[in-house]
N, C-alpha and C positions, 0 to 999 in steps of 0.2 A: 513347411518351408518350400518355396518353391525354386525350383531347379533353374539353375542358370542359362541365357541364352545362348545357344549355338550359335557361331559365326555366319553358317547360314541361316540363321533366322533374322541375323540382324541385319543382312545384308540384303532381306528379303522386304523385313520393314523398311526401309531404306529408301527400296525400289519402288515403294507402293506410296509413302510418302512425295516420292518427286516424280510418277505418274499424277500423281492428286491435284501437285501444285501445278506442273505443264497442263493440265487438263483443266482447270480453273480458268486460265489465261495466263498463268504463270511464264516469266519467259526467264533464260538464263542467257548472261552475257561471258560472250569469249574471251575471255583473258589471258594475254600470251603466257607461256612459260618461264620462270624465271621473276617475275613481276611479285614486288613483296609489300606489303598493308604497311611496311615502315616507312613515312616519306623523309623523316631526319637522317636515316640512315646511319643508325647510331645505335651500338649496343644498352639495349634498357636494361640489363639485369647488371652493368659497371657501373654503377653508380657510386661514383666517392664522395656523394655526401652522409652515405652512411656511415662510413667509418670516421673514430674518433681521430685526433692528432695523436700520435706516438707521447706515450709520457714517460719522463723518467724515472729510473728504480731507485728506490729508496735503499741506500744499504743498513744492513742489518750482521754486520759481524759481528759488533759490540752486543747485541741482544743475543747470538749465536752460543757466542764466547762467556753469559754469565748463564746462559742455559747449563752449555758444559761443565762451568763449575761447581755449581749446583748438584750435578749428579756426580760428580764425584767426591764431592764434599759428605751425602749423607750418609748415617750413621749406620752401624748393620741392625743396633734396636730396630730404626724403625722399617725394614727391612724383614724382619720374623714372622713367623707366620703364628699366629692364632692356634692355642692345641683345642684341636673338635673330637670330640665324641666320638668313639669308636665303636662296632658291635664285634664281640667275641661269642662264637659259637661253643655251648658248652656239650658235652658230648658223656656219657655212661660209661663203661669198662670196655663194654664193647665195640665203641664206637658210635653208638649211634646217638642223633642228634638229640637232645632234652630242653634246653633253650637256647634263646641268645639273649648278651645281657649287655650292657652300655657301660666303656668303661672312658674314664675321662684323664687324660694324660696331657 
């Protein structure tokens, strides 16, 4: 990978570039300060044709309101939860582990 350039190094290209072109016959014109490449004089990045017209909201209580009753309407069946399999560690006198077994409740 190679290493990015230093600010002097581009500054140096830079240099050697607009020696190249002056030395060509290159010429560069004076341009006062203040002087801007926009002649409409008009901001380009407000442009209001990209945006749409404003639309209006559709209301939505009535969809709201049968959402909410809905959930209070349902049952606690379906609401339960599924019994899963369980493992029980089975253990000797002593304590110590022997298996584990699956038990279903």
């Amino acid at each position: 990978m190679k290493p990015p350039k230093t600010k002097a190094q581009i500054r140096a290209e830079i240099d050697a570039q607009i020696k190249a072109y002056l030395s060509t016959g290159g010429e560069v014109n004076s341009i006062p300060r203040g002087t801007s490449g926009n002649t409409e004089n008009s901001n380009q990045f407000a442009s209001s044709s990209s945006f749409e017209p404003k639309q209006e909201r559709t209301p939505v209580n009535d969809v709201v309101k049968e959402i909410e009753e809905r959930k209070k309407n349902k049952t606690p069946s379906n609401t339960k939860k599924r019994a899963t399999p369980r493992r029980k560690l089975i253990t000797d006198d002593f304590g110590e582990p022997i298996r584990w077994v699956w038990l279903d409740k």
